[in-house]
C-alpha atoms as an extended CHARMM CRD file, in Angstrom:
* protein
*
       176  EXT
         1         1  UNK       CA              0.0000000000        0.0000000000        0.0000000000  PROA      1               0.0000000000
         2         2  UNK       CA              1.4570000000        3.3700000000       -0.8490000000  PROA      2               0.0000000000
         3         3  UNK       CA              1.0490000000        5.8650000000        1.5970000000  PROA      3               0.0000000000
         4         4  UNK       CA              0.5000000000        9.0460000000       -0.2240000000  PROA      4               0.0000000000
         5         5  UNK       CA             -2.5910000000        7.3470000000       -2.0530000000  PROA      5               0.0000000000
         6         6  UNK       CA             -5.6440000000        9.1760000000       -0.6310000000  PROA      6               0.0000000000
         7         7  UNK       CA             -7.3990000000        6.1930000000        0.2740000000  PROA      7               0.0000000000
         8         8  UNK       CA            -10.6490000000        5.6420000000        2.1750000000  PROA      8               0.0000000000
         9         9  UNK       CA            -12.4820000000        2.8700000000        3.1890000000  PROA      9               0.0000000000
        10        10  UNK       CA            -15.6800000000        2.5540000000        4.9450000000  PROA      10              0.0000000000
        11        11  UNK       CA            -16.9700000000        0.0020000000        7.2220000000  PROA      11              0.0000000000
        12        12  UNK       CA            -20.1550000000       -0.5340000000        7.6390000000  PROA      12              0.0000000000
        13        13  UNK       CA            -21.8970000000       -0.1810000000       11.3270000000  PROA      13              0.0000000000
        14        14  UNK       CA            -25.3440000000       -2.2800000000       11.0130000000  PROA      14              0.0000000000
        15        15  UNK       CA            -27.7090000000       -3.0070000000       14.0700000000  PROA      15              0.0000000000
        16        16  UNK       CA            -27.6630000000       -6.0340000000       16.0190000000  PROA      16              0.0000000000
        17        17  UNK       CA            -30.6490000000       -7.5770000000       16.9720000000  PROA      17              0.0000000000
        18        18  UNK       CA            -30.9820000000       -6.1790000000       20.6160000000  PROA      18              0.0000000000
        19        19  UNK       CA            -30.8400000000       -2.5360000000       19.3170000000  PROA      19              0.0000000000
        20        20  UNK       CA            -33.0240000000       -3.3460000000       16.3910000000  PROA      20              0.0000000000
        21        21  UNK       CA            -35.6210000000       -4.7800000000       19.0730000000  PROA      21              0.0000000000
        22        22  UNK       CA            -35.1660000000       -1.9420000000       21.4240000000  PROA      22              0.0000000000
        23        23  UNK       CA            -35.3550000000        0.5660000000       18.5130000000  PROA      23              0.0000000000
        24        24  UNK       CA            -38.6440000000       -1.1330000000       17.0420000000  PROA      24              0.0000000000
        25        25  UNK       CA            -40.4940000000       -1.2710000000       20.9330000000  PROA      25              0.0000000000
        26        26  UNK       CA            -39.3820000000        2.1690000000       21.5920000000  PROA      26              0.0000000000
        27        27  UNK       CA            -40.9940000000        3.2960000000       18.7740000000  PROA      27              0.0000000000
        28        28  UNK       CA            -44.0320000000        0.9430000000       18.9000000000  PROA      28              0.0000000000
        29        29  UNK       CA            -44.6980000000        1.8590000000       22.7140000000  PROA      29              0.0000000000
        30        30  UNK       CA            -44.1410000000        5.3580000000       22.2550000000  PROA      30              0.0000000000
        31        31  UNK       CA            -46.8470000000        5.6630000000       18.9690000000  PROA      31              0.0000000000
        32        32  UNK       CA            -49.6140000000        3.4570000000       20.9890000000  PROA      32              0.0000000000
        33        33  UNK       CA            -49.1190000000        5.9190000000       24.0380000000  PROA      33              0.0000000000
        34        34  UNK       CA            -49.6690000000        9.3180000000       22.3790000000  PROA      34              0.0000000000
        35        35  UNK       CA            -52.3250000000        8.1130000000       20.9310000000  PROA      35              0.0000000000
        36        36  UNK       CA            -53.8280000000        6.8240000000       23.9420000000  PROA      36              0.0000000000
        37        37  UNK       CA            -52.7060000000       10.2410000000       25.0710000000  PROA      37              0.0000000000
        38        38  UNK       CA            -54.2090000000       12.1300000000       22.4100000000  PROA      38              0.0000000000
        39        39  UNK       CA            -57.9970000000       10.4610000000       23.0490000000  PROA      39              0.0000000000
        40        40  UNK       CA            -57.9080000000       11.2500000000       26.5890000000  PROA      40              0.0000000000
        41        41  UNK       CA            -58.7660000000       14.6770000000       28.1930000000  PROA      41              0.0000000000
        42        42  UNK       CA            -56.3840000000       17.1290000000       28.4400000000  PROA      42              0.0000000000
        43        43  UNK       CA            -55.4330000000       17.0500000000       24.9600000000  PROA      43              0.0000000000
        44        44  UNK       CA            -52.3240000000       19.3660000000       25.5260000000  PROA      44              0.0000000000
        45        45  UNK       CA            -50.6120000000       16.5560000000       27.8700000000  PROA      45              0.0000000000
        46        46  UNK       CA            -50.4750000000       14.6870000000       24.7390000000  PROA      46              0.0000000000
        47        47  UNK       CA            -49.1240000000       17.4930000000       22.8600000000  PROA      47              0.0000000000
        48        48  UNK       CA            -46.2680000000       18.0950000000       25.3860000000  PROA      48              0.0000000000
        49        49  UNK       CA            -45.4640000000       14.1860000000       25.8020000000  PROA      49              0.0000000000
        50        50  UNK       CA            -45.2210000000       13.9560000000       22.0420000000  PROA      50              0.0000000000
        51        51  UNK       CA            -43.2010000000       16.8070000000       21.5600000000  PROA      51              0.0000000000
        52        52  UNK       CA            -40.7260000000       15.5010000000       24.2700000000  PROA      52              0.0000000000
        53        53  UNK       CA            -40.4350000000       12.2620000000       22.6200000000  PROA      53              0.0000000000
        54        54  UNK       CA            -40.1000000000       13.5980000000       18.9380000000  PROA      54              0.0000000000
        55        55  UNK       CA            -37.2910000000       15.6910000000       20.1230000000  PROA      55              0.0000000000
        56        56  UNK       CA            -35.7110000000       12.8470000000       22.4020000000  PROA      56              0.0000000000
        57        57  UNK       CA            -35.6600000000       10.3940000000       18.9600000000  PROA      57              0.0000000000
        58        58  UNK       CA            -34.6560000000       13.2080000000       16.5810000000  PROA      58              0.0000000000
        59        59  UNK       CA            -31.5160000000       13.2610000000       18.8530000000  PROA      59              0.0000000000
        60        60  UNK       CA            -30.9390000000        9.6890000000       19.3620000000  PROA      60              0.0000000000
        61        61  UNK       CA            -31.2180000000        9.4460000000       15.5710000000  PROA      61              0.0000000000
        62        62  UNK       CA            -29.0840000000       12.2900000000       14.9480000000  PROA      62              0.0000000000
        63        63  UNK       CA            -26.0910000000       11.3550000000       16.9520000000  PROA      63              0.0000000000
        64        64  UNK       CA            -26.2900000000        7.3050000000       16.1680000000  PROA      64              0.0000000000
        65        65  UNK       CA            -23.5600000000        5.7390000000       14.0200000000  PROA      65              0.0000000000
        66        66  UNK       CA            -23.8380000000        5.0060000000       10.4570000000  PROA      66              0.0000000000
        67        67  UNK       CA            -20.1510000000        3.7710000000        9.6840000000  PROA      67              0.0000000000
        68        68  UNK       CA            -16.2200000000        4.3050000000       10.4090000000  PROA      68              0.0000000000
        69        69  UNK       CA            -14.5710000000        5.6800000000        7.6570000000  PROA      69              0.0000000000
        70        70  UNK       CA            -10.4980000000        5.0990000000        7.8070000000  PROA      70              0.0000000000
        71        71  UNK       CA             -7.8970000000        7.5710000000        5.8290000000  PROA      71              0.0000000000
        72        72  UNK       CA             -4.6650000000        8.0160000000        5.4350000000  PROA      72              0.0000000000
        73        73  UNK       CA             -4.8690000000       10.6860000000        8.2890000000  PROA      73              0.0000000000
        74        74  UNK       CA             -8.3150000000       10.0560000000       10.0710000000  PROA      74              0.0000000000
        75        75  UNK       CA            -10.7290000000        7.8930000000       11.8900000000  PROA      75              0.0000000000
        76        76  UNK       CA            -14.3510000000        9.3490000000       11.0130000000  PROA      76              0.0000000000
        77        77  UNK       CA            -17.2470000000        8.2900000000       12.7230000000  PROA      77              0.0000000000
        78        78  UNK       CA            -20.0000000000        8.9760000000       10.5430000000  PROA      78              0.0000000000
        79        79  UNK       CA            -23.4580000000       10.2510000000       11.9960000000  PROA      79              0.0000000000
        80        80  UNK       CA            -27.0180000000       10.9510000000        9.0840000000  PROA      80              0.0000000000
        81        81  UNK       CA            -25.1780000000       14.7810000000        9.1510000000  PROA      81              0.0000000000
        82        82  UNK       CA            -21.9030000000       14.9300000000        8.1320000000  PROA      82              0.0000000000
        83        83  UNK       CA            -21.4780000000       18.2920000000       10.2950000000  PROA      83              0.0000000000
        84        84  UNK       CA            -21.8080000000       15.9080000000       13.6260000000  PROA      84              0.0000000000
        85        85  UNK       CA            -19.2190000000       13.1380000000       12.4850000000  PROA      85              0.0000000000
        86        86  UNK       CA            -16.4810000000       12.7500000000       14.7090000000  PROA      86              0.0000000000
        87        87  UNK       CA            -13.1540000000       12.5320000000       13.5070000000  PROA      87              0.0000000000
        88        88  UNK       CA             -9.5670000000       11.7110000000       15.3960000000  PROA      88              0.0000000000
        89        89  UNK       CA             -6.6520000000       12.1370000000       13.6230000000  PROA      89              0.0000000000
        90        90  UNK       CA             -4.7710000000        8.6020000000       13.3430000000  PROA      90              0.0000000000
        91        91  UNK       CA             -1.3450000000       10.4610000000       14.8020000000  PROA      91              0.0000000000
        92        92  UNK       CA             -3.2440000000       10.6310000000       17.9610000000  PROA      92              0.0000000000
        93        93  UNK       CA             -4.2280000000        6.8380000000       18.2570000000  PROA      93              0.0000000000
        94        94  UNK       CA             -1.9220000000        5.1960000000       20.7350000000  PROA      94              0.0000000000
        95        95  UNK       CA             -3.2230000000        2.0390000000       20.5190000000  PROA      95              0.0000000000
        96        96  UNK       CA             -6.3460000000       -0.1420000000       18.6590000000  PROA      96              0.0000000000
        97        97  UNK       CA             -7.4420000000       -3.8240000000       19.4740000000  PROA      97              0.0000000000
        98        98  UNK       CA            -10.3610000000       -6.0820000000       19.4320000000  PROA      98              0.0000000000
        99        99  UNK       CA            -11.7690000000       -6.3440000000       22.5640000000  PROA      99              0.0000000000
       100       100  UNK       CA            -12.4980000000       -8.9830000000       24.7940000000  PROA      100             0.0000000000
       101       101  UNK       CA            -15.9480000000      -10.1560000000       25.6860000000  PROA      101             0.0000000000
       102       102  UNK       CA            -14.6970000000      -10.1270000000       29.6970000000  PROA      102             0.0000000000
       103       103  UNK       CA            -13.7980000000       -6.3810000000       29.3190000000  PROA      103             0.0000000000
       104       104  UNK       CA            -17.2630000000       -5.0450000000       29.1450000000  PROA      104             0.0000000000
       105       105  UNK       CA            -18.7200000000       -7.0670000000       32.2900000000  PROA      105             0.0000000000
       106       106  UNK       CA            -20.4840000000       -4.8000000000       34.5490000000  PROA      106             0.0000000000
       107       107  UNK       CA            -20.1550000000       -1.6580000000       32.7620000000  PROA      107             0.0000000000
       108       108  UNK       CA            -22.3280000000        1.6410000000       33.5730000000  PROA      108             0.0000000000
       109       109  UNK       CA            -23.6390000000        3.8830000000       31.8730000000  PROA      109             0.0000000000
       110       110  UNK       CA            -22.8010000000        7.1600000000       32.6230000000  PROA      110             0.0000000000
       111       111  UNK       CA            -24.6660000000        9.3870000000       29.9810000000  PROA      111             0.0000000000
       112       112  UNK       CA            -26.0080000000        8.4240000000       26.5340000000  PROA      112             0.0000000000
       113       113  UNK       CA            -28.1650000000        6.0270000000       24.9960000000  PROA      113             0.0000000000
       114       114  UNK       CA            -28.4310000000        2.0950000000       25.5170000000  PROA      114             0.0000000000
       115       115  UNK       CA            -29.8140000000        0.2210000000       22.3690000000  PROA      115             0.0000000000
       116       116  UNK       CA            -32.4570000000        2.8440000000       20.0770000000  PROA      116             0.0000000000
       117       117  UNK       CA            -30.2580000000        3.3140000000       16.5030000000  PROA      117             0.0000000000
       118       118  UNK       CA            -26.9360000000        1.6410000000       19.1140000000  PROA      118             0.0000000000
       119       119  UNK       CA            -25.0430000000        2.4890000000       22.3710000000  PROA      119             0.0000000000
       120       120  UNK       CA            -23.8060000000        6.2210000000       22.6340000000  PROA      120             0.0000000000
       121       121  UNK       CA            -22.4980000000        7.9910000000       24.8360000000  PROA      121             0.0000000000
       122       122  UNK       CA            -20.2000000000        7.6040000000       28.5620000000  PROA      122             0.0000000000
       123       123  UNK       CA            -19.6050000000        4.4560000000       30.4660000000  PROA      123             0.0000000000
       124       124  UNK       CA            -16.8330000000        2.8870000000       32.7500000000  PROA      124             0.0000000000
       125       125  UNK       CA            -16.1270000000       -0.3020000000       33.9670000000  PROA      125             0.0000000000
       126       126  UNK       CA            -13.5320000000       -1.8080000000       35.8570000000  PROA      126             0.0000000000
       127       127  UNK       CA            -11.3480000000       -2.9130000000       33.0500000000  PROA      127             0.0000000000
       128       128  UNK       CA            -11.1370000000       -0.2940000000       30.8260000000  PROA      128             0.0000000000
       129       129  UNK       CA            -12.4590000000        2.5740000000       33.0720000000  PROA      129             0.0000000000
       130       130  UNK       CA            -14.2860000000        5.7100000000       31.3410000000  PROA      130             0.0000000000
       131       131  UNK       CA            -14.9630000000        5.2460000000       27.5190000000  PROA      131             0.0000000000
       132       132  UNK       CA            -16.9170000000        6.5290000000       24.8740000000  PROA      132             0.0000000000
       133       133  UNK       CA            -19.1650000000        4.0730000000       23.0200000000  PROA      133             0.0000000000
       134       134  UNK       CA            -19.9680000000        5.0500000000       18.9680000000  PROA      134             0.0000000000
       135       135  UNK       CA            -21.5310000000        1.5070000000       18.6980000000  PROA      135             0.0000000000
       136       136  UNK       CA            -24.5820000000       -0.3680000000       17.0900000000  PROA      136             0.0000000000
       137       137  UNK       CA            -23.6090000000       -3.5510000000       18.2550000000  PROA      137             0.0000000000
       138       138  UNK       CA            -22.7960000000       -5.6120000000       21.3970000000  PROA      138             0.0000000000
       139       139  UNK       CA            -20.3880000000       -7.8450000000       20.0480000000  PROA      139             0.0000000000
       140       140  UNK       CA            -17.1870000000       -6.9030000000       17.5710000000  PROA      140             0.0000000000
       141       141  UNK       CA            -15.9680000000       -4.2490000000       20.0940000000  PROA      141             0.0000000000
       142       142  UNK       CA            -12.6580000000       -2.6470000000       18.8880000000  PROA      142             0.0000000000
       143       143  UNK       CA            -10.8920000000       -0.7560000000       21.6170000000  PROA      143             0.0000000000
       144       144  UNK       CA             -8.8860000000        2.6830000000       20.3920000000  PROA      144             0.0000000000
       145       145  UNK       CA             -6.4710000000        4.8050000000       22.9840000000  PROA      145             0.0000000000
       146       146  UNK       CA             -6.7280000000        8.6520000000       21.7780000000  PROA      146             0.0000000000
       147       147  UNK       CA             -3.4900000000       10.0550000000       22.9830000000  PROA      147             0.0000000000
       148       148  UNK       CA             -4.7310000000       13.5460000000       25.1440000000  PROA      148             0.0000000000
       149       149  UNK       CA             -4.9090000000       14.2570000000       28.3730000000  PROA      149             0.0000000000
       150       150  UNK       CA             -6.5020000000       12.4750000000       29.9000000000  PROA      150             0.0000000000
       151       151  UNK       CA             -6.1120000000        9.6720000000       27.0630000000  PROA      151             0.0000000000
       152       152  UNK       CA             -9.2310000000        9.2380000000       25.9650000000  PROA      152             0.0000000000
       153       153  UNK       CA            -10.7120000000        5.6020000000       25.2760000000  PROA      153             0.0000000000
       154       154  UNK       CA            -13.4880000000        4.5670000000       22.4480000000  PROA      154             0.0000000000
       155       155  UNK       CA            -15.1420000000        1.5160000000       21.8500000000  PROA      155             0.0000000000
       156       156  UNK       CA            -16.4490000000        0.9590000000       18.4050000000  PROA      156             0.0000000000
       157       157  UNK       CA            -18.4690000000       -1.7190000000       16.4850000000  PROA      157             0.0000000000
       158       158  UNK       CA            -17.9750000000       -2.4170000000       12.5350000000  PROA      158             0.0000000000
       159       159  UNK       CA            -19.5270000000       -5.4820000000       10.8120000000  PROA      159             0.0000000000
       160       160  UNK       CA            -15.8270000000       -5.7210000000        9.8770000000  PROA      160             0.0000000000
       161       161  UNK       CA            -13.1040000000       -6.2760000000       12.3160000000  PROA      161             0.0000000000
       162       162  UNK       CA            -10.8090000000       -5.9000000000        9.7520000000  PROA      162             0.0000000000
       163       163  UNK       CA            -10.7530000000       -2.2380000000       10.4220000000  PROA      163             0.0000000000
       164       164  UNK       CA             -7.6000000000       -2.9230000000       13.4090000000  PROA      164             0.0000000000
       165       165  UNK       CA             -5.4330000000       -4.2710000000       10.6650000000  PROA      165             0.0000000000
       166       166  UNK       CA             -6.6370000000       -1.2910000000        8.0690000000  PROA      166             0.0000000000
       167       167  UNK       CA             -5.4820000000        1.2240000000       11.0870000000  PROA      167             0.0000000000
       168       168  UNK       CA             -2.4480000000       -0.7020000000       12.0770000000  PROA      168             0.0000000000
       169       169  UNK       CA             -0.7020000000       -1.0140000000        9.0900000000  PROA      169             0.0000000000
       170       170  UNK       CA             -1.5110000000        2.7990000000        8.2010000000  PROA      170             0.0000000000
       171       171  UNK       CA             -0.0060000000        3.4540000000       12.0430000000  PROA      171             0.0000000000
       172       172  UNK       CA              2.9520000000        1.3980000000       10.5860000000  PROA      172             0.0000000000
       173       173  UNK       CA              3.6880000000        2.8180000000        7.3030000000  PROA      173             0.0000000000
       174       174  UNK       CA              3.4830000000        6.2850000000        8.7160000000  PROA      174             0.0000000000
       175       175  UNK       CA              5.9340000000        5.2080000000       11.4570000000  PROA      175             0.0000000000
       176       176  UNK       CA              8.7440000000        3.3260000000        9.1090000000  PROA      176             0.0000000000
């Protein structure tokens, strides 16, 4: 692989089942209750409750992941609105791994969301200690170390694994 090619590859970030599930009864619940809402007296409840929750899934939807895009210079994290991707610059990544099933064993969420379009947001557990999930699935965790200060830790989920080679070997030809 040459270097200077400006290369990009994306990797897809599909739902699992749970968050497909949780998505789908989220939604289902939430329709069947406003309109429960909306045939019962006070009308406005029902107007404030669905306003709440349009806003609440607009955001969820917003911020969920749609893939990982790797370059020559950057990991991307790639959101419906290209102005709320996330991107790290690969000269920052200390370290990336798959991760072990073990690692993620009690872990708490701190802020964000667990399972409607993924898992967003802040946890910690006792093995890794504070993280930042841009997931859509509980399995095929991939570990990155941001270098910062603190270093900063993210979890991420693509259908292909492959993407810890892809980011390795870049790490590696940039370092030779």
């Amino acid at each position: 692989m040459d270097i200077s090619e400006n290369s990009e590859q994306i990797f897809k970030a599909s739902l699992d089942i749970k968050a497909k599930i949780t998505t789908s009864i989220i939604f289902a619940g939430s329709i069947i209750g406003i309109i429960l809402i909306f045939t019962q007296s006070p009308w406005y409840g029902g107007a404030i409750l669905f306003g709440t929750f349009l806003i609440m899934i607009i955001l969820t939807y917003i911020y969920s992941v749609k893939a990982y895009i790797v370059t020559n210079e950057e990991l991307i994290i790639q959101r419906p609105y290209s102005s709320l991707n996330k991107v790290f610059l690969l000269s920052d990544i200390l370290s990336v791994r798959l991760a072990l099933k073990s690692e993620f064993k009690w872990s708490m969420r701190i802020a964000g969301n667990g399972g409607v379009f993924g898992y967003t947001g802040s946890f910690v557990n006792n093995k890794i200690g504070d993280f930042t999930m841009y997931a859509t699935r509980s399995n095929k965790k991939v570990v990155i170390k941001i270098k910062q200060r603190p270093p900063l830790t993210i979890v991420i989920t693509p259908d292909d694994v492959s993407i810890v080679e892809r980011i390795n070997e870049i790490l590696t030809l940039k370092n030779t």
